[in-house]
mmCIF file of the N, C-alpha and C atoms, coordinates in Angstrom:
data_MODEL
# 
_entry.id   MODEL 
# 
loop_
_atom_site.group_PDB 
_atom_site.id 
_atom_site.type_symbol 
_atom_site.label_atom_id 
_atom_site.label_alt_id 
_atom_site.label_comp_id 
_atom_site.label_asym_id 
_atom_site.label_entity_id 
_atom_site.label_seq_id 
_atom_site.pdbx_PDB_ins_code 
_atom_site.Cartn_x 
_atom_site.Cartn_y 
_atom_site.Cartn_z 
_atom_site.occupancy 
_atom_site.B_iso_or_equiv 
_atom_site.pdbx_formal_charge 
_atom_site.auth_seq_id 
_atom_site.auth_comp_id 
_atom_site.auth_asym_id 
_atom_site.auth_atom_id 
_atom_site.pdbx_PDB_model_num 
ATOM 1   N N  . UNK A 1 1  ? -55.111 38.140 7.908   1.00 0.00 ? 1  UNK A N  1 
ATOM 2   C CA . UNK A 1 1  ? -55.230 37.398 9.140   1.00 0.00 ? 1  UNK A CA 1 
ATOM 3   C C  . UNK A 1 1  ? -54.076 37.764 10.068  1.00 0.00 ? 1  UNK A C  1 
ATOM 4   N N  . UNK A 1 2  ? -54.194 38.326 11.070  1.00 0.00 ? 2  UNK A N  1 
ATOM 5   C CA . UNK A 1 2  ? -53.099 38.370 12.119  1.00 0.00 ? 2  UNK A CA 1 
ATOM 6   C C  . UNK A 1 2  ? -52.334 37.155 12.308  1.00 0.00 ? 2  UNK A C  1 
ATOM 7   N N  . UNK A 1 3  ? -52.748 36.067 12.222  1.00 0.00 ? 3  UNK A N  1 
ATOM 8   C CA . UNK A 1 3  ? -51.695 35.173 12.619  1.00 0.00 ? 3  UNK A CA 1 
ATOM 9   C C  . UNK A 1 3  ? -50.466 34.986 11.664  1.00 0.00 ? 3  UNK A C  1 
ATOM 10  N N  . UNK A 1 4  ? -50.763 35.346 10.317  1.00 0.00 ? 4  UNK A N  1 
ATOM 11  C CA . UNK A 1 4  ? -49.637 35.104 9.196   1.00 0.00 ? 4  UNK A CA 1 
ATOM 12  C C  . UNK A 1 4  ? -48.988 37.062 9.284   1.00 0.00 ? 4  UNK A C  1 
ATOM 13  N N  . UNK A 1 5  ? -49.670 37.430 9.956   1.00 0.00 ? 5  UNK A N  1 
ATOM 14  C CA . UNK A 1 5  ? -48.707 38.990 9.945   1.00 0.00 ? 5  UNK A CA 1 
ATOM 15  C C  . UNK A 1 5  ? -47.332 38.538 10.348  1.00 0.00 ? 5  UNK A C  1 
ATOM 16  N N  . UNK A 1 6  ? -45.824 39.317 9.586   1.00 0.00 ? 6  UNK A N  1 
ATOM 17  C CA . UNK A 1 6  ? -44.614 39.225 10.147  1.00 0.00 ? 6  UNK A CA 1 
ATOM 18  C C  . UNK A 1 6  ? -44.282 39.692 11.519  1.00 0.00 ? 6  UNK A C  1 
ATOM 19  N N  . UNK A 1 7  ? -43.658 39.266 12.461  1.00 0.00 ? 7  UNK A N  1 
ATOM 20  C CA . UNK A 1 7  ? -43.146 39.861 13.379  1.00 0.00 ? 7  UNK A CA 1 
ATOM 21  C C  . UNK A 1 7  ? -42.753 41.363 13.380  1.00 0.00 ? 7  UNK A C  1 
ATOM 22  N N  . UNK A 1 8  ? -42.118 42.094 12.453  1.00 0.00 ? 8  UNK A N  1 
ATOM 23  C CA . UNK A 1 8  ? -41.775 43.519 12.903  1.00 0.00 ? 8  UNK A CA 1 
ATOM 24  C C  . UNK A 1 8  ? -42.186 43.745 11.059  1.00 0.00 ? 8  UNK A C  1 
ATOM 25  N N  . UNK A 1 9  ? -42.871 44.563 10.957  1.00 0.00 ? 9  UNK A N  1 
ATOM 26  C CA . UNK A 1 9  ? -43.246 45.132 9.270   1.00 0.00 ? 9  UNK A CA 1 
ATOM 27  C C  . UNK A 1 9  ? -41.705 45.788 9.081   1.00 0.00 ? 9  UNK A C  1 
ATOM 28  N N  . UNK A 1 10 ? -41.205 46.818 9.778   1.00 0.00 ? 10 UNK A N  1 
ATOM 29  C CA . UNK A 1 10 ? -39.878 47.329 9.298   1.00 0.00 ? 10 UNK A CA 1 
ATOM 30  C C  . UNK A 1 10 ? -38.982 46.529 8.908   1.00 0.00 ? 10 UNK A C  1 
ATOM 31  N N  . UNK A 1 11 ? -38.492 45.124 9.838   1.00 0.00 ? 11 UNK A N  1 
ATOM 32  C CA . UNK A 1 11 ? -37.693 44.204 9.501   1.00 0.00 ? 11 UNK A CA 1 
ATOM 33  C C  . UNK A 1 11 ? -38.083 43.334 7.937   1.00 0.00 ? 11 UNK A C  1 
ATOM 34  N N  . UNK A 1 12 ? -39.449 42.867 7.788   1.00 0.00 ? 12 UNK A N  1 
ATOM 35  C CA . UNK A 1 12 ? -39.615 42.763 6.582   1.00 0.00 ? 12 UNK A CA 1 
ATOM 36  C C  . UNK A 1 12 ? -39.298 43.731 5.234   1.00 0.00 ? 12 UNK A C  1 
ATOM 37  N N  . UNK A 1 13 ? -39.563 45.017 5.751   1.00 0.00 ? 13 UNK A N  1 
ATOM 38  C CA . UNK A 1 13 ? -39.458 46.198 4.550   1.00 0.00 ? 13 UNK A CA 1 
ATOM 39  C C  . UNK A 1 13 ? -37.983 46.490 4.237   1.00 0.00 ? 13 UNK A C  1 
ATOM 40  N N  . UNK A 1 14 ? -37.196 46.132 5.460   1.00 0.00 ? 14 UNK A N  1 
ATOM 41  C CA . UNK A 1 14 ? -35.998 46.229 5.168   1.00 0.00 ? 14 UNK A CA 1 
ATOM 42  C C  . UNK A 1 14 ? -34.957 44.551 4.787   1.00 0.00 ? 14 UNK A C  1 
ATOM 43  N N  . UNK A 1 15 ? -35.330 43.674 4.886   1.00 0.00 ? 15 UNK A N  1 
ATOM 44  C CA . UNK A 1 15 ? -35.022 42.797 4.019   1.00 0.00 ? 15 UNK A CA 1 
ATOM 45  C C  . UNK A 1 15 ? -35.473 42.872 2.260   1.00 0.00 ? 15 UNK A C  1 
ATOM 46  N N  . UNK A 1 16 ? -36.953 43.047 2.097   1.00 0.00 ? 16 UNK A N  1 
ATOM 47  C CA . UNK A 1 16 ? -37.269 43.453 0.333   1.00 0.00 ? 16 UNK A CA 1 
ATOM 48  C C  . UNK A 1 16 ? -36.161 45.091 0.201   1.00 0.00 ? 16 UNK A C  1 
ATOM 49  N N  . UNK A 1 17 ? -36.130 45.350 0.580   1.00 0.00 ? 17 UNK A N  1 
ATOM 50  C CA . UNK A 1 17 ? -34.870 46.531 0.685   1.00 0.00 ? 17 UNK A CA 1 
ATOM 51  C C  . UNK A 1 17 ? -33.680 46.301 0.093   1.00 0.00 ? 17 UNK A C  1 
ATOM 52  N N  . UNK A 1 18 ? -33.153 45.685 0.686   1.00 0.00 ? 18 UNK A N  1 
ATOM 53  C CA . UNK A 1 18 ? -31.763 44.880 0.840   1.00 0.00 ? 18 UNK A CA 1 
ATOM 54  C C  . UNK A 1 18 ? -31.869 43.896 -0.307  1.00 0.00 ? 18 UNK A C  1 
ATOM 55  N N  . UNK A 1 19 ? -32.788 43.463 -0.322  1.00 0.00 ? 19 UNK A N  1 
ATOM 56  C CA . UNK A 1 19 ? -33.028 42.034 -1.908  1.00 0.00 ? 19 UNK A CA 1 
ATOM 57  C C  . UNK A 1 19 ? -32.677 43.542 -2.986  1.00 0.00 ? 19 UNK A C  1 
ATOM 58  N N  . UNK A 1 20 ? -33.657 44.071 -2.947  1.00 0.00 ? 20 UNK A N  1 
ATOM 59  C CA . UNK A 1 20 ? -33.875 45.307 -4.141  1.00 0.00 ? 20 UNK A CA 1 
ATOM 60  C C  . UNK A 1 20 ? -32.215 45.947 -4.661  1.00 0.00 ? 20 UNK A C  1 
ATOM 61  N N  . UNK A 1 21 ? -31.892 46.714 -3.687  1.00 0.00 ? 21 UNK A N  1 
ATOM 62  C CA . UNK A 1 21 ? -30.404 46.910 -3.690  1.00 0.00 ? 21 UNK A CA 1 
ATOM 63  C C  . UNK A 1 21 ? -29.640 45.831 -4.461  1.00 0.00 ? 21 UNK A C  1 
ATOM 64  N N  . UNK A 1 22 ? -29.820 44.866 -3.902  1.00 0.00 ? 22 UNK A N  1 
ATOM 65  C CA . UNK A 1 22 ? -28.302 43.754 -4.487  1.00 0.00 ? 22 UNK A CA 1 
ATOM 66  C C  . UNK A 1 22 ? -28.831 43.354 -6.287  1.00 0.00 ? 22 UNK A C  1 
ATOM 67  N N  . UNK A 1 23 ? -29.887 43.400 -6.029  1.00 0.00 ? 23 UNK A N  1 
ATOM 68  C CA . UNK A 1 23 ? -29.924 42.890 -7.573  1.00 0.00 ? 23 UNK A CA 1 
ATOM 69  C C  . UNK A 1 23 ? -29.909 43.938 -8.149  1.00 0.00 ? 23 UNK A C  1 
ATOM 70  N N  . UNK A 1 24 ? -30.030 45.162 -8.045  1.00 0.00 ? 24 UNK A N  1 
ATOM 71  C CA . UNK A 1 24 ? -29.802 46.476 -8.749  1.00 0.00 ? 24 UNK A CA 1 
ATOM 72  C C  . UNK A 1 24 ? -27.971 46.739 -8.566  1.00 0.00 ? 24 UNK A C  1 
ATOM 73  N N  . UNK A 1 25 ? -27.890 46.658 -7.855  1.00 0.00 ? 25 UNK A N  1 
ATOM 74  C CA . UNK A 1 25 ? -26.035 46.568 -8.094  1.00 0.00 ? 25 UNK A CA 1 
ATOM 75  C C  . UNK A 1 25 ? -25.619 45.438 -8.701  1.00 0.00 ? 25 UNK A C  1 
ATOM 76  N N  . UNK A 1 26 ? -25.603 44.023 -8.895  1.00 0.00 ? 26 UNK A N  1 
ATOM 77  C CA . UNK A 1 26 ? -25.972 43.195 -9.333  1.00 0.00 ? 26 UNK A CA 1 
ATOM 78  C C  . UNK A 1 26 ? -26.085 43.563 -11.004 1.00 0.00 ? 26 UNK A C  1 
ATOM 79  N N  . UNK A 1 27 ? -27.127 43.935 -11.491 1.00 0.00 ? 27 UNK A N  1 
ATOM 80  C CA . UNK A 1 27 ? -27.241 44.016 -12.979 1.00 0.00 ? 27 UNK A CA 1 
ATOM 81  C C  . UNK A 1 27 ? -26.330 45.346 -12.844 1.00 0.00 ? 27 UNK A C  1 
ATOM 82  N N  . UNK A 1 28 ? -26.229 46.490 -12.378 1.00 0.00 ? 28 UNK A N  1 
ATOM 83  C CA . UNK A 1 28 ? -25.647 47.372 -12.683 1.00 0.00 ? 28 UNK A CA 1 
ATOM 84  C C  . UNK A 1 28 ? -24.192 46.761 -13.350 1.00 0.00 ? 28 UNK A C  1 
ATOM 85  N N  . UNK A 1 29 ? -23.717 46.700 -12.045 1.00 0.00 ? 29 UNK A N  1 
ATOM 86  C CA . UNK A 1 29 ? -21.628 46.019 -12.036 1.00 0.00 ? 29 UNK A CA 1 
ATOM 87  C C  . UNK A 1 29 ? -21.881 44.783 -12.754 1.00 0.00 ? 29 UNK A C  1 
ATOM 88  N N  . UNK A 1 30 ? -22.547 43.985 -13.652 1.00 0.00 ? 30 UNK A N  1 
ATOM 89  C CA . UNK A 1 30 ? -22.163 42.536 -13.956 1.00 0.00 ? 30 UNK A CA 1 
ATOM 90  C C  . UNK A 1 30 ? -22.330 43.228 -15.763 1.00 0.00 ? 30 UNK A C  1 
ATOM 91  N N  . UNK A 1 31 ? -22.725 43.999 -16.265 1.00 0.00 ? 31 UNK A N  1 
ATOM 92  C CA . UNK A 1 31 ? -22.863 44.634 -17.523 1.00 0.00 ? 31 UNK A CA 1 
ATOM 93  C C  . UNK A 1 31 ? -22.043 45.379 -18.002 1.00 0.00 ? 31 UNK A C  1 
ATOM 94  N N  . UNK A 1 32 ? -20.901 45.054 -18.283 1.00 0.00 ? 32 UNK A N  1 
ATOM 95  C CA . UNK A 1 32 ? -19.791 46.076 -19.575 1.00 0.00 ? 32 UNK A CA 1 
ATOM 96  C C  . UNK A 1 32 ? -20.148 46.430 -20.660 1.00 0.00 ? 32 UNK A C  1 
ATOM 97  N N  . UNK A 1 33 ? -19.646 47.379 -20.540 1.00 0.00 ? 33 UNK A N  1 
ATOM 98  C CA . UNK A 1 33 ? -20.092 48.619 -21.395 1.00 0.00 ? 33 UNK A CA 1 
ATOM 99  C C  . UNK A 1 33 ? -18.682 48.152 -22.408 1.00 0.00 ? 33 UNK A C  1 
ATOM 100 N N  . UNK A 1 34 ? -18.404 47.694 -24.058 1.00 0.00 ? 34 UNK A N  1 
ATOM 101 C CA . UNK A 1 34 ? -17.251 47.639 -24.487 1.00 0.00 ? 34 UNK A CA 1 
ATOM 102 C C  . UNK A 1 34 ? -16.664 49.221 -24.509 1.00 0.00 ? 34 UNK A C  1 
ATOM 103 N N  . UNK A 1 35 ? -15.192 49.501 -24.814 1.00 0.00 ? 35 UNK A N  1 
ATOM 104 C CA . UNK A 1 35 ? -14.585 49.979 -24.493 1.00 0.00 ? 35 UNK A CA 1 
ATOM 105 C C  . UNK A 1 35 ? -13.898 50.689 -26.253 1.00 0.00 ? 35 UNK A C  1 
ATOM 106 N N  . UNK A 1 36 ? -14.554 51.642 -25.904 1.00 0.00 ? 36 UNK A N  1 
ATOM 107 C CA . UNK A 1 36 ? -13.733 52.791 -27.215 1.00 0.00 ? 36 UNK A CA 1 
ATOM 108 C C  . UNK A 1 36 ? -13.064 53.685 -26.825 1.00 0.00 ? 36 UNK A C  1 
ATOM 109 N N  . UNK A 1 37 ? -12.465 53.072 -28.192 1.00 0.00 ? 37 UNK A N  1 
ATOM 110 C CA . UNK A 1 37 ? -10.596 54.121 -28.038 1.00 0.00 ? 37 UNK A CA 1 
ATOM 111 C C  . UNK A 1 37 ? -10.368 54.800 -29.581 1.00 0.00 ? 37 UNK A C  1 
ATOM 112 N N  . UNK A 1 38 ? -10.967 56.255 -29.256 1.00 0.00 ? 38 UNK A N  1 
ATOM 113 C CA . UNK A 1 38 ? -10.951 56.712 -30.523 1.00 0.00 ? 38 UNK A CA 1 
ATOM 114 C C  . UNK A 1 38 ? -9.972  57.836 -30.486 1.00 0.00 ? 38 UNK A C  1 
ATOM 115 N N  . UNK A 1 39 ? -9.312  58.078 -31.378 1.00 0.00 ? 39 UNK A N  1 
ATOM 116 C CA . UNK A 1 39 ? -8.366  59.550 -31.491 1.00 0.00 ? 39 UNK A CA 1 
ATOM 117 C C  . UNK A 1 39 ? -9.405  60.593 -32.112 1.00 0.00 ? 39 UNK A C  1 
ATOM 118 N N  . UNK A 1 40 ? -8.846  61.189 -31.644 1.00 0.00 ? 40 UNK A N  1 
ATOM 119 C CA . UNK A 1 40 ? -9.434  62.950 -31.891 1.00 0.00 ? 40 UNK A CA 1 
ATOM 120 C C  . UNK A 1 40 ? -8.378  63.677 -32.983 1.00 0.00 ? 40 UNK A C  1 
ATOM 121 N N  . UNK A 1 41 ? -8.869  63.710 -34.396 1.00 0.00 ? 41 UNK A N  1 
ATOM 122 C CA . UNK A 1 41 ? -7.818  64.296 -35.161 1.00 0.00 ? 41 UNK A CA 1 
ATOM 123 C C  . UNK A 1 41 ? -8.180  65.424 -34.836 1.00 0.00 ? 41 UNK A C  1 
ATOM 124 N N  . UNK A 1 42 ? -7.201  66.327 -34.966 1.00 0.00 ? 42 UNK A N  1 
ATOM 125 C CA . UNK A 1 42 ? -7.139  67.746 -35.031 1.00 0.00 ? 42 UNK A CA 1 
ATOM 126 C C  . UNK A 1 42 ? -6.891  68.032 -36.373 1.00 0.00 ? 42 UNK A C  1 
ATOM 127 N N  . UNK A 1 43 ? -8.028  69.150 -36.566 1.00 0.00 ? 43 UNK A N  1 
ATOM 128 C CA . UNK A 1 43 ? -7.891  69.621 -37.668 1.00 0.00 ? 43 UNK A CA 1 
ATOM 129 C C  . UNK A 1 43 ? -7.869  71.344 -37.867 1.00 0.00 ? 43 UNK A C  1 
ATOM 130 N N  . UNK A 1 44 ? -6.359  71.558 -38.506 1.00 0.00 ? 44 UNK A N  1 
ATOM 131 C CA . UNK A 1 44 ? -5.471  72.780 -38.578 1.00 0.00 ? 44 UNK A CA 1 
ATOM 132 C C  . UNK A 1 44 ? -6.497  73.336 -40.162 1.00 0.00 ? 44 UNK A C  1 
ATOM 133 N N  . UNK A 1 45 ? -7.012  74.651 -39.645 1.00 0.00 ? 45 UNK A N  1 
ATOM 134 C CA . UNK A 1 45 ? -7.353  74.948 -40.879 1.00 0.00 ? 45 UNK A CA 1 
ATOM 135 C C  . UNK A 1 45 ? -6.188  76.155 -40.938 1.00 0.00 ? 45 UNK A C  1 
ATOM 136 N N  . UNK A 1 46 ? -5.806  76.147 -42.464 1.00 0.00 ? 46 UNK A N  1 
ATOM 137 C CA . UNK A 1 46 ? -4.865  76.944 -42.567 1.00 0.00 ? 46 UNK A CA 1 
ATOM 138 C C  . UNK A 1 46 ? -5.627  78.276 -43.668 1.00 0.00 ? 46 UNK A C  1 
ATOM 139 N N  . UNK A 1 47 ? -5.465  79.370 -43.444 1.00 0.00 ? 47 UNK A N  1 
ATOM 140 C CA . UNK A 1 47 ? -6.130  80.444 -44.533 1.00 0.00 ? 47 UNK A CA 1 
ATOM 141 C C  . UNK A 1 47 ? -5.301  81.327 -44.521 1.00 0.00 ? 47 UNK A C  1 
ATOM 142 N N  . UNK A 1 48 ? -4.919  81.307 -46.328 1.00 0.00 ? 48 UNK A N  1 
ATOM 143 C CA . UNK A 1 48 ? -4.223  82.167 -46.996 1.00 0.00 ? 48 UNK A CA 1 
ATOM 144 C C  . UNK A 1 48 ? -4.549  83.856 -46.937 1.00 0.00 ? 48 UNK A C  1 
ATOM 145 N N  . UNK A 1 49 ? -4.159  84.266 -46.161 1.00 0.00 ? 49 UNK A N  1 
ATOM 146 C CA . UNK A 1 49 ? -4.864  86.004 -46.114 1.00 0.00 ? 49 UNK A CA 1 
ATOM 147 C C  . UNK A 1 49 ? -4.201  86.411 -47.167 1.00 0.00 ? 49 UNK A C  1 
ATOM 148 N N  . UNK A 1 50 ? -4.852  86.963 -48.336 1.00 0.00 ? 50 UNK A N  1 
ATOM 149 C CA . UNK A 1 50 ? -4.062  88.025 -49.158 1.00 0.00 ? 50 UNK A CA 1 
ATOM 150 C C  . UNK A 1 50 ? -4.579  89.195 -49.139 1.00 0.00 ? 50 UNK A C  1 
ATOM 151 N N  . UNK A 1 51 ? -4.111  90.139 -48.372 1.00 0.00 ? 51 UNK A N  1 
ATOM 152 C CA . UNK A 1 51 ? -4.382  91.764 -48.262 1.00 0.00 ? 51 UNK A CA 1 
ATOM 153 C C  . UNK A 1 51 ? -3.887  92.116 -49.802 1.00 0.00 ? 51 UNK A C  1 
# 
């Protein structure tokens, strides 16, 4: 029905826009990731050459 059409379709498309965005940054930034702290041994292989 034309009478319930929005005033400007872009202005609507760009408000669901703008909703979309924030809750996608939103769950993105509000979710930590815990935090590992692992060492890296190094490992020296040593080989005996006997010519």
């Amino acid at each position: 029905m034309p009478q319930m059409s929005p005033l400007s379709w872009l202005t609507l498309f760009m408000y669901f826009v703008t909703i979309f965005f924030m809750i996608n940054s939103l769950n993105y930034f509000s979710f930590l990731y815990p935090m590992k702290y692992t060492k890296k041994k190094q490992m020296f292989l040593n080989f005996n050459w006997k010519w």
